[in-house]
VEXFIRO-268600 format. One record per residue (C-alpha): x negated, y, z negated. Coordinates in steps of 0.5 Angstrom, whole numbers, plus 500, padded with zeros to 3 digits. Layout:
// residues N
XYZ;...
END
This chain:
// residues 539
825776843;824770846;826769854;826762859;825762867;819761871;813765870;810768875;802768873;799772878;792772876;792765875;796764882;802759880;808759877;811756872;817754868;816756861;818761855;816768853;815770845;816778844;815781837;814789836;813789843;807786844;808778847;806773842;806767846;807764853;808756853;810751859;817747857;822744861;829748863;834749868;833757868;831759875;830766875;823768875;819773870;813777873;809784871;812790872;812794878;807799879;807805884;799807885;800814886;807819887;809826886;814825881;817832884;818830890;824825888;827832886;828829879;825831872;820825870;826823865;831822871;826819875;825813870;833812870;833810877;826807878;827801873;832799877;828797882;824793877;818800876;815799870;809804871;806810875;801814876;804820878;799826880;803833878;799836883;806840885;809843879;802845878;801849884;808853881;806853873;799851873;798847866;804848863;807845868;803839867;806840859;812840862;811833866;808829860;813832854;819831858;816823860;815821853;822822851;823815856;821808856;817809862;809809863;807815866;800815868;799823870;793826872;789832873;790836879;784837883;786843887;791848885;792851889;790847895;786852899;785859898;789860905;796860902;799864895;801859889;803860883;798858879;789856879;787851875;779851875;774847873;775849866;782847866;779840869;775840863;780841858;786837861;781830862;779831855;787829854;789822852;795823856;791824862;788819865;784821872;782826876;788827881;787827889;781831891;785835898;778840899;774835902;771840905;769842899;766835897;763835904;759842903;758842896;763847892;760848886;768848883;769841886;762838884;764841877;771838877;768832879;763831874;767833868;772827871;766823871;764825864;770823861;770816865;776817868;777815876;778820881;783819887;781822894;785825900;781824906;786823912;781822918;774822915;770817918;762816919;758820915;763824912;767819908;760816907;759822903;766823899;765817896;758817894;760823891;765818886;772819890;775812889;781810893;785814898;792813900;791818906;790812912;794812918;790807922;787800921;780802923;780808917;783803912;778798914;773803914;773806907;775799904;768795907;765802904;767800897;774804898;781802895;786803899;793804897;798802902;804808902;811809904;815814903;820818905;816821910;809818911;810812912;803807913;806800911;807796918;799800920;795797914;799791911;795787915;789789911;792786905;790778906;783779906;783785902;788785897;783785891;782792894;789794895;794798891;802800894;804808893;810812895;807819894;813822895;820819895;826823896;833821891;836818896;832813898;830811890;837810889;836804895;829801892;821802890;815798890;820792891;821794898;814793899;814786897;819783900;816786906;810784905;812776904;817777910;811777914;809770911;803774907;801770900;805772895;800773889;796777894;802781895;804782888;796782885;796789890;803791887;803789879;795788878;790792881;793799879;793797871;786795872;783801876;786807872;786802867;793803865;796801859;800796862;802789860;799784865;804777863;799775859;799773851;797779848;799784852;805790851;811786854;812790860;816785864;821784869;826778871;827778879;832773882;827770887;820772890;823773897;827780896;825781889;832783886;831786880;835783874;831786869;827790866;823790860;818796857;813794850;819789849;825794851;831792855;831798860;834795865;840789865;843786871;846793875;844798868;839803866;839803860;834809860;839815858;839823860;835827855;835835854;830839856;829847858;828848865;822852867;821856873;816861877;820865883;819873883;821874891;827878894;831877898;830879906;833881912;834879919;829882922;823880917;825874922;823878928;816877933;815883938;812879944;810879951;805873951;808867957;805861951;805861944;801854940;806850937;806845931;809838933;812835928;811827928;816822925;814818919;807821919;804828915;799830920;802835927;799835933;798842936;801843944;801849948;809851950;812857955;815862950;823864950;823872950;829876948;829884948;821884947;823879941;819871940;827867939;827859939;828855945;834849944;833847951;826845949;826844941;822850940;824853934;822858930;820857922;818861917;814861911;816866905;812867899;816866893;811868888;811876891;815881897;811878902;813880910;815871912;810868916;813865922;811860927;814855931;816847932;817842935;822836935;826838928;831837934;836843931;842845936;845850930;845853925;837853920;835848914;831851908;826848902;822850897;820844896;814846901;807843899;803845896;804852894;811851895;814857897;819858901;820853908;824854913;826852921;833854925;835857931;836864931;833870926;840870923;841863921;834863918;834870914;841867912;838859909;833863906;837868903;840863899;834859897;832866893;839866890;838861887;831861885;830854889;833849892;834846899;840847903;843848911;847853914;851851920;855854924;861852920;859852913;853852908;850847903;845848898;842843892;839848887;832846885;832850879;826846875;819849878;824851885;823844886;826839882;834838879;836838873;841833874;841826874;839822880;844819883;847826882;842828886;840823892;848824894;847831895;841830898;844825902;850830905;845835906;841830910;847828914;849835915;842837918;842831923;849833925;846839926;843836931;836833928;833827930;828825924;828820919;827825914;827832916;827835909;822831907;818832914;820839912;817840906;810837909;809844914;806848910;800842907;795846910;790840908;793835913;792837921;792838926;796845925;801849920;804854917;802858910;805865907;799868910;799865917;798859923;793854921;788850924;788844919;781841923;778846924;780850917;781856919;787861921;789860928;793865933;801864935;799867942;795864947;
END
């Protein structure tokens, strides 16, 4: 195979017209020559760090939409089917990946479950770690939540540690806030990127301390405009990420999307694509073709180096993807699962109180951490009911691994005038998470998650949705376009319903990560994330 255009050498910071020669997969030769083609031939895209899950695609799917956009590459931490299926759910990710042309880079879940405060569905321990990082296929130590664990020396963390250290393989930090002596000591305990920041001054803090920081944004924590100015100086230090991305906005775009903004802001653009194409490859040591001769052919071909529209992709010397056409097909597999609660009943929903205030979580829009803030209860017949007048709703936590009794709290700014929205799709344990405005609407969202073993759904007034997640209760077995326009007609109904974030299911999803602060809610109870300890409804 042999192709003309301008070439984009990013390492060598200049662009050519020249010609690339492919045989069996690998690029033979890269020569300067004359030509009238004007397209421009650049590495691939790689995301430096995302939840395949939460795209709600099976990692088969997920390549078919993600090549579109020009992705080649990602390192993909199967933290969430783990805390579901444990290690079998990591297989299921790795086999179910291979069958496609794409370069999936998983890596071993450092913390499942993701505390000891809320019930999952799996442990994996540090004989686990062990025996994952022994695998080839798997290429790091995935993001190290328990920080806490780092910073008092757990004896389980410092052998998860040491193993990965053992094996040579990176270990990815998750360390929102940590500042000072704290992150000192995470990362001299051998932690070496973090994509947790949400303030310029802690990315700067973490970089001069010989951190790498990855740049994220996605469906719902959304740090781009934050951190980007990082990046002129930095930018051998800096990686961009998703973390998690829901259907519908993979259908729009990926890493590409970055990059053009980053360029709109006038930012150099080998500096922005040295962040993008470059540094993950080299960090996590990928197999992943550079643009240089020698290496696999992993490639793409963009209409200009302004909006970065993907034209084609090109992986180990495959065309996967031509000129609006993945030619990345479906694949059968067998779904698996792990869902073993019943379904409830109204007054499982109820909370007897006589308290004048109770603590609230505050959702925040684009972020993953929640403020704590003390609101005046709305009481009915002895009973706690959500406030529409102040949006203080209820939500609800369901075990879904065992009959447990639903945990209930309450919420600020999900904005629900009606009706209840419900995931399982709930970091990290994944079970069961559900916001609404009454215990009727709840127990009925809920209800119809149980049904069909996973999914997530609204139910208003007037009528019901669902999109059945029956892969882990977190993932489709459908295709992705499938999928994101379901999920787009959900999104809609939610926000008709009166929601005013961005991504409500996604914000959703984030309610239960015990490991963010400030406060949460887990199957067992309200959690203070800052302290790391169960905190009482009732003041």
């Amino acid at each position: 195979m042999t192709l003309q255009g301008q070439i984009v050498d990013i390492q060598n910071k200049r662009v050519y017209k020249g010609e690339i020669t492919c045989k069996d997969g690998i690029i033979v030769s890269i020569t300067e020559q004359e030509h009238d083609v004007n397209h421009y031939i650049l590495p691939g895209f790689v995301d430096a760090h995302i939840h395949i899950e939460s795209s709600m695609l099976v990692p088969s799917e997920f390549a078919k939409m993600a090549v579109v956009h020009g992705t080649v590459a990602s390192v993909s931490d199967p933290h969430e089917i783990a805390n579901v299926l444990g290690i079998k759910g990591v297989e299921f990710m790795i086999k179910n990946g291979k069958q496609v042309p794409f370069k999936f880079n998983f890596g071993a879940p450092s913390c499942v479950p993701a505390t000891s405060f809320e019930s999952a569905g799996a442990i994996i321990d540090s004989e686990d770690i062990k025996n994952l990082l022994q695998n080839p296929e798997i290429k790091y130590l995935a993001e190290m939540m328990n920080y806490p664990g780092v910073l008092f020396d757990d004896a389980e963390v410092i052998k998860k540690i040491a193993w990965a250290k053992h094996y040579k393989k990176p270990i990815d930090g998750h360390a929102p806030g940590l500042r000072g002596d704290a992150i000192t000591k995470y990362i001299n305990a051998g932690i070496s990127t973090d994509h947790e920041c949400f303030t310029y001054e802690e990315a700067l803090e973490k970089l001069k301390k010989g951190m790498k920081i990855l740049i994220r944004e996605g469906s719902a924590a959304k740090n781009f405009e934050a951190l980007i100015d990082l990046l002129p100086e930095y930018f051998e230090n800096i990686m961009f990420c998703s973390d998690d991305k829901h259907p519908d906005d993979l259908i729009i775009s990926h890493i590409n999307a970055l990059c053009a903004r980053a360029v709109a802001k006038g930012i150099d653009v080998f500096k922005v694509l040295q962040a993008a194409c470059i540094n993950p490859v080299k960090h996590y040591n990928l197999d992943v073709g550079l643009l240089q001769t020698g290496d696999v052919a992993d490639f793409i071909v963009v209409e200009d180096l302004k909006d970065f529209k993907t034209l084609q992709t090109y992986i180990d010397g495959d065309l996967v993807f031509n000129k609006g056409t993945s030619m990345i097909k479906s694949v059968p597999f067998k779904n698996i699962n792990n869902f073993n609660c019943t379904k409830k009943e109204v007054s499982d929903f109820a909370v007897a109180s006589s308290a004048k205030q109770i603590r609230v979580i505050e959702a925040l829009e684009g972020q993953l951490v929640t403020n704590e803030c003390i609101e005046n209860t709305l009481i009915e017949n002895g009973y706690l009911v959500s406030n529409t007048e102040t949006d203080v709703l209820k939500i609800a936590v369901v075990n879904r691994y065992n009959n447990q009794k639903p945990a209930i709290a309450f919420i600020k700014n999900f904005g629900l005038k009606e009706g209840a929205i419900a995931s399982s799709v709930g970091h990290d344990s994944h079970n069961i998470i559900a916001v609404g405005v009454s215990d009727t609407a709840l127990n009925k969202a809920v209800n119809l998650l149980i049904d069909k073993k996973g999914g997530i759904c609204a139910v208003s007034n007037a009528e019901e949705k669902i999109v059945p997640l029956p892969v882990a209760g977190i993932m489709s077995d459908k295709d992705g376009i499938t999928v994101g326009k379901q999920y787009a007609e959900l999104d809609k109904m939610a926000k008709q319903m009166g929601s005013k974030l961005n991504a409500p299911y996604m914000t959703l999803s984030f309610m239960a990560l015990l490991v963010i602060p400030s406060l949460k809610l887990s199957d067992k109870g309200l959690f203070n994330g800052t302290e790391f300890k169960f905190t009482p409804l009732e003041i």
